[in-house]
C-alpha positions in Angstrom: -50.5 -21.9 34.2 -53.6 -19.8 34.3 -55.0 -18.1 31.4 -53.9 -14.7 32.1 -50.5 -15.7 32.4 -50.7 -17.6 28.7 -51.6 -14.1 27.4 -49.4 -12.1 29.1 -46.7 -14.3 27.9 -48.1 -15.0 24.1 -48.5 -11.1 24.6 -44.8 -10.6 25.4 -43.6 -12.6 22.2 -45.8 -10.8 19.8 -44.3 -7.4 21.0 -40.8 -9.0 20.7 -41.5 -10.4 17.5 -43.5 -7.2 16.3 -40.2 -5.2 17.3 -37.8 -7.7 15.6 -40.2 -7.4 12.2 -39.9 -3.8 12.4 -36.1 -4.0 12.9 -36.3 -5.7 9.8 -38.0 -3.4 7.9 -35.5 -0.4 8.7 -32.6 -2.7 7.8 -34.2 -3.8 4.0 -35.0 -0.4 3.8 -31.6 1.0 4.5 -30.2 -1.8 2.3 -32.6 -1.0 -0.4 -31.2 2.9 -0.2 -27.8 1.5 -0.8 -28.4 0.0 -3.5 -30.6 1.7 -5.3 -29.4 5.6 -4.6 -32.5 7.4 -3.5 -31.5 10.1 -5.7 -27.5 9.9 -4.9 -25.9 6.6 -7.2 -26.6 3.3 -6.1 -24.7 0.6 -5.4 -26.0 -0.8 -9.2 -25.0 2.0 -10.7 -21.8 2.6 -9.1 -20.7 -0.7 -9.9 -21.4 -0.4 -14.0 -19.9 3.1 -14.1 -16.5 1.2 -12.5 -16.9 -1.5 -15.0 -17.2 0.8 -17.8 -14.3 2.6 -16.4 -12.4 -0.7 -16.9 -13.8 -1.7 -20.0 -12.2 2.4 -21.2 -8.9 2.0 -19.2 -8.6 -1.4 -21.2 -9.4 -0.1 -24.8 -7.0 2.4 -24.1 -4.3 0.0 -23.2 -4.5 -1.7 -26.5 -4.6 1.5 -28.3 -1.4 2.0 -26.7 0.1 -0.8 -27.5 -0.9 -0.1 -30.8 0.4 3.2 -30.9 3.8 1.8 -30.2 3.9 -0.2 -32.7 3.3 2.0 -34.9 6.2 4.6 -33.6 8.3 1.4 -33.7 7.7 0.7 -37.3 8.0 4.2 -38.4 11.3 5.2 -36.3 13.1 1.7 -38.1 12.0 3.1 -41.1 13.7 6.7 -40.8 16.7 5.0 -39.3 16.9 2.7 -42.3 16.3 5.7 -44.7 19.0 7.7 -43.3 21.0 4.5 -43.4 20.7 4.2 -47.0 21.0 8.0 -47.5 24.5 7.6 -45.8 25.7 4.7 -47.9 24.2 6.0 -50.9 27.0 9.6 -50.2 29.8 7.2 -49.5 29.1 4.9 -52.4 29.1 8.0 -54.6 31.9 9.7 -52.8 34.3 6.9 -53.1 
């Protein structure tokens, strides 16, 4: 192989691997956009605004379930009250 053929072909494979680096560059670049927002939310921040989403639909569960117990306790208690309203009307009737 002669010289100039060496460095047309070393040549060709630094323009191929030039044009792979610069692939390369665009596709870090567009998945360094993604995740960071360029002025639009990120990926990053996308995600924590979903977790704290969770973390609120979750604290609101348990307030719920809370809440219900509460309703529970108090509706036994009128229910009793009337109860012993009622007996109390019969005892004193009869």
């Amino acid at each position: 192989m002669s010289d100039d053929t060496q460095a047309a072909v070393m040549q060709a494979q630094i323009e191929a691997t030039a044009e792979s680096v610069a692939d390369i560059a665009l596709h870090v670049s567009q998945i360094d956009c993604a995740l960071r927002g360029n002025g639009r939310k990120g990926l990053f921040t996308k995600h924590e605004l979903l977790e704290t989403r969770v973390a609120s639909l979750e604290e609101f569960t348990n307030e719920v379930k809370a809440l219900r117990l509460w309703m529970f306790t108090g509706v036994a208690a009128l229910v009793g009250s009337v109860v012993w309203s009622a007996a109390q009307m019969y005892l004193k009737a009869g």
